[in-house]
C-alpha positions, 0 to 999 in steps of 0.5 A, spaced: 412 582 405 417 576 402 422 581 403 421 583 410 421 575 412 428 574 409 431 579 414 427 576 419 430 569 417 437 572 416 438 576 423 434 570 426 440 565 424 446 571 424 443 571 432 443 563 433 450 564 431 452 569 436 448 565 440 453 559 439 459 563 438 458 566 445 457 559 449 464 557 445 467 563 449 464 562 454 467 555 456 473 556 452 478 555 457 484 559 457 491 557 455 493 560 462 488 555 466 492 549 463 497 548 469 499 551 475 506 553 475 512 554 481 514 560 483 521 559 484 523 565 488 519 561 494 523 555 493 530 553 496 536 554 492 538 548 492 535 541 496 542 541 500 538 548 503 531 546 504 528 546 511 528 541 516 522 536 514 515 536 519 514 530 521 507 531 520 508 534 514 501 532 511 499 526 515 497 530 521 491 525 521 495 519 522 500 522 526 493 524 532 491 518 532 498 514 533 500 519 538 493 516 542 495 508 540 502 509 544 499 513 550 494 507 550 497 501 554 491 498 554 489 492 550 486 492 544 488 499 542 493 496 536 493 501 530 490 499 522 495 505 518 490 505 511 492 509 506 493 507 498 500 503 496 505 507 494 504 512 500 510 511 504 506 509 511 511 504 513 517 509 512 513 515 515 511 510 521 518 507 523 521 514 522 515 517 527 516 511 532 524 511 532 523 520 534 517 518 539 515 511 539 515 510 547 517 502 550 509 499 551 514 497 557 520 496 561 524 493 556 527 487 558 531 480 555 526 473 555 530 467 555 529 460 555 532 455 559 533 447 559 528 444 564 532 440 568 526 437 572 521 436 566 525 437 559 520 438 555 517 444 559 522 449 556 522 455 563 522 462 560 526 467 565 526 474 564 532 477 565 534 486 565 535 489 558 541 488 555 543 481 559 541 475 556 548 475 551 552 476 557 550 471 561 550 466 555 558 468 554 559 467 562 556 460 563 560 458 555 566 461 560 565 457 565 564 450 562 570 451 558 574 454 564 571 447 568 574 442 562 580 445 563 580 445 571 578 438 570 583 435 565 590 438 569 586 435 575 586 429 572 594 430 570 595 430 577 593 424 580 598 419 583 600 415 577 599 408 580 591 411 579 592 411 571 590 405 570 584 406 575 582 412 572 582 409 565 576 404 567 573 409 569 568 409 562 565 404 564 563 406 572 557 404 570 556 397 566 561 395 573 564 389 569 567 386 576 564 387 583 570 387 586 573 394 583 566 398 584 567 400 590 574 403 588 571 405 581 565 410 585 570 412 590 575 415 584 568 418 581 566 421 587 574 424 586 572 428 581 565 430 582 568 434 588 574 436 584 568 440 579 564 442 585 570 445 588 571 449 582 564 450 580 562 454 587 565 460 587 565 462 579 556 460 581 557 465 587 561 470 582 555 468 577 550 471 581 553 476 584 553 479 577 545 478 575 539 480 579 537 472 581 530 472 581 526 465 582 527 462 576 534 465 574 536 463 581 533 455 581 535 454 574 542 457 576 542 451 582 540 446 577 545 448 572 551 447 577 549 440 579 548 438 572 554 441 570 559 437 576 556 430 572 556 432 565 564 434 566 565 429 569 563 424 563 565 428 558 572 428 560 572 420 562 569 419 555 574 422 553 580 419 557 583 414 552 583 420 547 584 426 551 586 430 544 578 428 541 575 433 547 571 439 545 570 444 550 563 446 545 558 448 550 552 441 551 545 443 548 542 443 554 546 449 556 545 453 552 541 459 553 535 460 548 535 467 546 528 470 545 528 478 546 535 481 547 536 489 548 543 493 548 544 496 553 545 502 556 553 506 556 551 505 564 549 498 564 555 496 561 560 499 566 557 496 571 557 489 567 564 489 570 563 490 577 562 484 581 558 488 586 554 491 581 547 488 581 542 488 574 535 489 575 530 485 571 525 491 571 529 497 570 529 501 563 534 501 558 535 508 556 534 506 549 529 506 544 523 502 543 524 496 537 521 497 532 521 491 527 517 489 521 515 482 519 515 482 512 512 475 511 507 474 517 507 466 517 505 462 524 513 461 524 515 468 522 511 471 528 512 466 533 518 462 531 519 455 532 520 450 538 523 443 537 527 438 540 529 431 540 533 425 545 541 425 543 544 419 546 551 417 549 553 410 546 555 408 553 549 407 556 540 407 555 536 413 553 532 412 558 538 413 564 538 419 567 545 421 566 546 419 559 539 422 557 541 429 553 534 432 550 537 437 544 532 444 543 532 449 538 528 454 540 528 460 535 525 467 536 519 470 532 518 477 530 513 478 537 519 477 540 524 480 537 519 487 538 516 484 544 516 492 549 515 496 543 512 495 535 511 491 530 510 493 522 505 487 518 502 489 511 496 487 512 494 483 505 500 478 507 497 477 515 490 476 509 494 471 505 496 467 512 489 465 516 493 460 521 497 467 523 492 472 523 488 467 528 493 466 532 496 474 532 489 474 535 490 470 541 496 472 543 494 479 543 488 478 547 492 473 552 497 479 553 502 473 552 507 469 546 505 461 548 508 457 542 501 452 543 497 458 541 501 457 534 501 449 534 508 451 532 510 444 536 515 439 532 517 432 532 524 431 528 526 425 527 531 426 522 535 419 524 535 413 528 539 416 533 534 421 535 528 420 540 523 425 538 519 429 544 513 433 544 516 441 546 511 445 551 514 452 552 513 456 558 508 463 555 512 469 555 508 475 557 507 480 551 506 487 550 507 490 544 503 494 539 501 491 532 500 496 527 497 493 521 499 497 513 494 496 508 488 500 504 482 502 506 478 496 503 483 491 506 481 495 512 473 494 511 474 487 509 477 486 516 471 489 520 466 486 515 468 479 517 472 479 523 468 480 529 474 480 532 478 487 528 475 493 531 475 490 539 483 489 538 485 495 532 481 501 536 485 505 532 485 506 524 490 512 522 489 515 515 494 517 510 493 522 506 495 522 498 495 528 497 497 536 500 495 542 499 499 546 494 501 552 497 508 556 498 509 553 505 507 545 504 512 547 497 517 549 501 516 542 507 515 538 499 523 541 498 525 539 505 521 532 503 526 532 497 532 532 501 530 527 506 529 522 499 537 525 497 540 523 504 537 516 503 539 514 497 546 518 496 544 521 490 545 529 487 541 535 490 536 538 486 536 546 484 530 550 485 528 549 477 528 542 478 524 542 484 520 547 481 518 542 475 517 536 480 512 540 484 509 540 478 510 533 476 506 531 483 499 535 482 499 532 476 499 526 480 494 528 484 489 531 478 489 538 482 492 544 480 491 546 487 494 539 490 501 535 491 501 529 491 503 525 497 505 518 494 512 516 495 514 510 490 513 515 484 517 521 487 523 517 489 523 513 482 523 520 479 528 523 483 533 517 482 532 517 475 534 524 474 540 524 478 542 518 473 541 524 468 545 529 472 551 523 472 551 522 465 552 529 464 556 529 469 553 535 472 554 535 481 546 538 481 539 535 477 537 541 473 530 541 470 532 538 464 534 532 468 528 532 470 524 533 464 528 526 461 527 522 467 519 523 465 521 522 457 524 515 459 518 513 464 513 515 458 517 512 454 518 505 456 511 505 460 509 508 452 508 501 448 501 499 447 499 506 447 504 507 440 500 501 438 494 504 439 496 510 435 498 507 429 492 502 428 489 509 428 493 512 424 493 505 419 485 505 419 484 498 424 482 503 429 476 507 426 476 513 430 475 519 425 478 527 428 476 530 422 469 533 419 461 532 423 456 525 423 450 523 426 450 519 432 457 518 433 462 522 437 469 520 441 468 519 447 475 519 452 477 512 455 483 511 460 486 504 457 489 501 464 494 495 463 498 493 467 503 499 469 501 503 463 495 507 463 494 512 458 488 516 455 485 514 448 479 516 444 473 510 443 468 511 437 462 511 441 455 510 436 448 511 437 443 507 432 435 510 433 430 505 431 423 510 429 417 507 431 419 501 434 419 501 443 417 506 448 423 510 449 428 503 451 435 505 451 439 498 449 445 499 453 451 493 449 456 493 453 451 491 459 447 486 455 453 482 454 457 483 461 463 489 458 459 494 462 460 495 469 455 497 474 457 504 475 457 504 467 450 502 467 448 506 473 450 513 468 446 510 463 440 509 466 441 517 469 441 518 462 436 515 460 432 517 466 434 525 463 431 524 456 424 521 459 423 526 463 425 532 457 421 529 452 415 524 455 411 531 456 410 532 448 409 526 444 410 518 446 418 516 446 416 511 440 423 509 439 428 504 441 435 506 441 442 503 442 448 505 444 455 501 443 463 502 444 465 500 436 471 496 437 472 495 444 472 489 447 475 490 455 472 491 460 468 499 461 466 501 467 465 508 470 460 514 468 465 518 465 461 517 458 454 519 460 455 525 457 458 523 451 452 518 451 447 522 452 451 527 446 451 521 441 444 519 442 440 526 442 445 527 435 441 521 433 435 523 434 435 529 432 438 527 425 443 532 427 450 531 426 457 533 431 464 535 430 468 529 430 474 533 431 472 534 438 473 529 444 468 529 451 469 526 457 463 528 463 458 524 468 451 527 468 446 528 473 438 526 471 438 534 471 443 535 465 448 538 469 455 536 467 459 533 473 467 532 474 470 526 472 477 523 474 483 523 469 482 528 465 489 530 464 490 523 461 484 524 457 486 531 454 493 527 452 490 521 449 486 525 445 491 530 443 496 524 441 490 521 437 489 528 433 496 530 432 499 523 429 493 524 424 494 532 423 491 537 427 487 542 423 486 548 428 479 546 430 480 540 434 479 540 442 477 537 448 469 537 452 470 537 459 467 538 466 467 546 468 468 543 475 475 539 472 478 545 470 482 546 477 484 539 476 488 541 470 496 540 469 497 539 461 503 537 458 506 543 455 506 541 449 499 541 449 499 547 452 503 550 446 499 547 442 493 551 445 497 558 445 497 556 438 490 555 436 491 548 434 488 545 439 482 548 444 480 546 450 472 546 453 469 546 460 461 546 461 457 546 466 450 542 462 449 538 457 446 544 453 453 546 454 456 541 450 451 540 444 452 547 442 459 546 441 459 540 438 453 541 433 455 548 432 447 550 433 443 553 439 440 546 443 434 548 447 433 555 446 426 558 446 421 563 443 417 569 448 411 563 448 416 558 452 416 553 446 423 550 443 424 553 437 424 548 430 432 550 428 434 548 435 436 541 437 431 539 442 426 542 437 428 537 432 427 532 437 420 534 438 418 534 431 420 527 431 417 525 436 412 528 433 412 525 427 413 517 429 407 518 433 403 520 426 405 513 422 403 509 428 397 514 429 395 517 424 391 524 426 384 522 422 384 515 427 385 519 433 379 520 438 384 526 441 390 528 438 395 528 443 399 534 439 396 541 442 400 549 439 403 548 445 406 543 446 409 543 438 415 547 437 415 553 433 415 552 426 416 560 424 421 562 429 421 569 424 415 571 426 414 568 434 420 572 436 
């Protein structure tokens, strides 16, 4: 019978161990499933063939909505592009703009000119696109021509008029009564010499330009503001002809505020004095396309300010001798006025004034400095006289496209009421592109439109290959690439450096392979530290031998630009007899923890009551604690590993300390997919490696992870070897097995957790706390049944 019961015993074990061998295999992941690697055959030869480069290629969703944001004109359909930093969206968005972005308008020039009439109302006049520069230059022209007129005239008058005309400056002060009349008739001399002259090269002037009502007003008013102002010019200067400057007065000048090129027609017909230019016609070029990187009030706005120069010769209050000085500067809505203007939204966040005032103009349809309270007084010496600036509104029609992430975008709608109604339309980049033969292809066509833009090497088909690769490791998918611009480019560059230094005219792949050598290198500082205080024992992190209740839980260590995976020894401390089932969560207590962190605990917890209440009270109270960590943790990715440590604890049972875990959990026990895993393979095989790889250590992760997966090759080297294993599961059960070596939850024919099993171990302890608080002589009703004890004799309920 003894006999008979030993074989029983024997093939009972020999069966829990293929039991457990069978799991192993089962969530052994094979080296082939490590990575995801390129056909070549189906890349170009070189970048400098690639294909031409869609320019939707994996943006298709912004590209729908910006295609509706520029077919509608009316108010408030402005966009918000949201996507992460790093995407590119500014450089995709102008390149979509320059092949298809139509103008919001006809475009045309906006100037501001000197109001004669009211002098601190500056008159806003819209003249046809590319004539603003030109009629600057002809009235410039005309002033100097005039000077010039008016100094020979002077030469000419009969020379018993000089010593008339040298006391001419003082026409106005009239020392003596008796020379007035003289002195305003040789004044009146000059004035008609300058009218004279002035007539035909106005008539000439309006000729060339479409005179609408304010260019036309305006034009009259010059005129005869120029006939007076010559004049005293040039008699301020009579004594000292060679002091003139033919410099244009202040109030002359015209203030630029949209200016457009024109069109190979338009300038032909610029020289034609029969020619007129339409304020409203369309300039055949395309729309402007600006971008304010520093969204100030000023910036978006520009500037308004204006002072009273005076004459030495007369008041400040005379009308003549009055010159009000303005400097009227343009901003970035009126140098995009009729087309598109490119903000990044986390700057207009940091700037309130802007951002209230952006919304004002863009209700308003219309630029007015009021809106911006960009009004200034300068007073820069005594000699200026300040005034208060009051431009006339320049009519807007723009369309604003905002750059920021999705949260930036739901802060903007959760607390401006204003948002949506004026940015209809929310355009969402993508970061990330299905990895397939044709998007490889459009991936290389991306390449080459990076090399043309920074004039570097081309890329042969090896090199693509192993940055195709570098992108899904990006993106933590085999079966993904990466969309993110800012790490492409870097890659790209660095690597055509190498293939400068070796003095090769096409990157290769191992070019490649260097540039991500030195990234990891430099980015590599703090990681080699913590290596070390492992290997010298700071750190205690064992990766050899079992333990009860402790495991290596995979962390991603974030700081700065360096991330990098490393194990955190995760402990677990049971406390018998003591609680009902409470679970301590140090981190939390003490404000470490996050509430996603928290949140997986309670999972936990909730799975462990659930599992267990039913057989015997949780007479326990347990806590749980990252040793030696003393930053900030958040996230789930430990719940399984938690959960692991603590039943380890219970059970009294120990679990390898050669392997690291990773995995969320649900409150059913299913092991759910976790971000990072590359990185926490890495870091945990570096860990191992720098203390000596024994064959049996590896990584516990999510079943659903193992598509995410895009090792380095030197760990997939290692596998291939058998040095270092790799483990996808799908249940908590899963992961015990492996890491316990034992069956975890199996039962017996009668639906009882057997004693060799993990959870049967639990249960027998459970039991056993509930006798030393209870012993079973003082219970009224025993709360232990046969069927809710596990089976003792597993040889003989089989």
């Amino acid at each position: 019978m003894k006999i008979d019961s030993s074989n029983k015993k024997a093939k009972n074990k020999l069966r829990n161990q293929q039991a457990v061998t069978a799991v192993i295999n089962a969530c052994k992941v094979s080296p082939e499933q490590l990575k995801k690697y390129t056909d070549r055959s189906s890349l170009p030869k070189t970048t400098e063939s690639a294909p031409k480069l869609n320019l939707s290629f994996g943006q298709d969703r912004a590209v729908h909505a910006l295609q509706t944001a520029c077919a509608i004109k009316a108010t408030g359909y402005h966009v918000f592009a949201a996507g992460e930093h790093g995407l590119g969206k500014r450089t995709f968005i102008q390149h979509y703009l320059h092949q298809h972005g139509e103008p919001q308008t006809d475009l045309v020039d906006w100037i501001y000119v000197y109001n004669f009439r009211q002098p601190s109302q500056p008159i806003a006049i819209v003249l046809a696109s590319g004539n603003a520069s030109d009629l600057a230059n002809r009235i410039q022209v005309i002033w100097q021509q005039l000077l010039e007129h008016l100094s020979h005239a002077r030469h000419e008058l009969h020379e018993a008029h000089s010593a008339v005309l040298a006391g001419l400056t003082s026409v106005l002060k009239a020392a003596h009564a008796d020379d007035k009349d003289h002195y305003q008739q040789q004044y009146k001399q000059l004035m008609q010499i300058a009218e004279n002259y002035l007539q035909p090269l106005f008539e000439k002037l309006k000729q060339n330009f479409e005179v609408n009502p304010e260019l036309a007003d305006y034009l009259v008013l010059l005129q005869q503001d120029m006939i007076v102002e010559s004049v005293h010019t040039l008699l301020a200067h009579s004594g000292q002809p060679e002091t003139m400057t033919h410099s244009l007065p202040n109030k002359y000048q015209l203030h630029i505020m949209t200016a457009h090129q024109q069109s190979s027609a338009s300038l032909k017909s610029a020289d034609s004095s029969s020619q007129r230019h339409s304020p409203k016609s369309i300039s055949s070029q395309g729309a402007p396309i600006v971008f304010e990187p520093n969204p100030s009030v000023e910036n978006l706005f520009g500037r308004a300010d204006a002072h009273y120069l005076t004459h030495t010769s007369g008041a400040p209050n005379s009308s003549v001798n009055a010159n009000i000085a303005l400097n009227i500067q343009p901003g970035a809505l009126h140098r995009a006025n009729g087309g598109y203007l490119l903000i990044e939204a986390h700057q207009l966040n940091d700037c309130p004034d802007a951002w209230r005032a952006l919304k004002l103009a863009l209700r308003a349809n219309q630029i007015d400095f009021s809106h911006a309270q960009q009004n200034r007084m300068l007073q820069p010496g005594t000699s200026l006289y300040p005034v208060s600036l009051s431009p006339s509104p320049i009519p807007l029609s723009v369309k604003v496209i905002l750059l920021g992430d999705p949260d930036l975008y739901d802060q903007f709608a959760d607390h401006d009421v204003d948002f949506t109604s004026l940015f209809k339309i929310r355009a969402d980049f993508h970061q990330e592109v299905t990895r397939s033969s044709e998007n490889e292809r459009q991936m290389s066509a991306k390449f080459a439109d990076i090399i043309n833009k920074y004039q570097i090497h081309h890329f042969d088909r090896d090199a693509q290959a192993v940055v195709l690769e570098f992108l899904s490791r990006q993106s933590e998918d085999q079966n993904k690439l990466s969309l993110h611009a800012d790490s492409l480019i870097q890659l790209m560059l660095e690597a055509s450096r190498h293939a400068d230094l070796a003095q090769k005219n096409l990157v290769s792949a191992q070019h490649v392979k260097q540039a991500l050598s030195d990234i990891s290198y430099r980015s590599g500082y703090l990681k080699e530290l913590y290596l070390q205080e492992i290997t010298d024992g700071q750190q205690l992190i064992n990766t050899t031998g079992t333990a009860v209740g402790q495991i290596n839980a995979l962390t991603i260590i974030d700081y700065a630009n360096s991330e990098f995976g490393m194990p955190a020894l995760l402990t677990a401390v049971v406390q018998n007899s003591v609680g009902s089932g409470d679970i301590l969560d140090i981190e939390r207590d003490v404000e470490l923890g996050g509430s996603l962190h928290a949140k997986g605990m309670l999972i936990m917890n909730s799975y462990l009551r659930a599992l267990f209440s039913p057989y015997y009270p949780l007479n326990f109270t347990a806590s749980l604690a990252f040793e030696q960590s003393y930053a900030h943790i958040d996230g789930d990715s430990a719940t399984l590993a938690e959960a692991c440590a603590l039943l380890s604890a219970l059970a009294d049972a120990p679990i390898s300390q050669e392997l690291g875990i990773t995995g969320s959990m649900n409150q059913l026990g299913r092991v759910q997919a976790v971000g990072g895993v590359n990185t926490k393979v890495a870091g945990f095989f570096d860990a191992c490696s720098h203390q000596g790889l024994t064959g049996n250590q590896g990584v516990i992760l999510p079943y659903a992870n193992i598509s995410q997966l895009m090792l380095r090759d030197d760990i997939i080297a290692a596998v291939k070897a058998g040095q270092f294993h790799i483990y996808g599961v799908k249940t908590l059960s899963d992961a015990l097995t492996i890491l316990a070596n034992t069956q975890v939850d199996s039962k017996n024919k009668k639906g009882r957790y057997r004693s060799s099993s993990l959870f049967g171990k639990i249960i027998k302890n459970l039991q056993k706390w509930e006798e030393q608080l209870n012993p079973p002589e003082e219970l009224e009703e025993p709360v232990s049944t046969k069927e809710n004890t596990p089976d003792t004799d597993d040889a003989t309920n089989n």
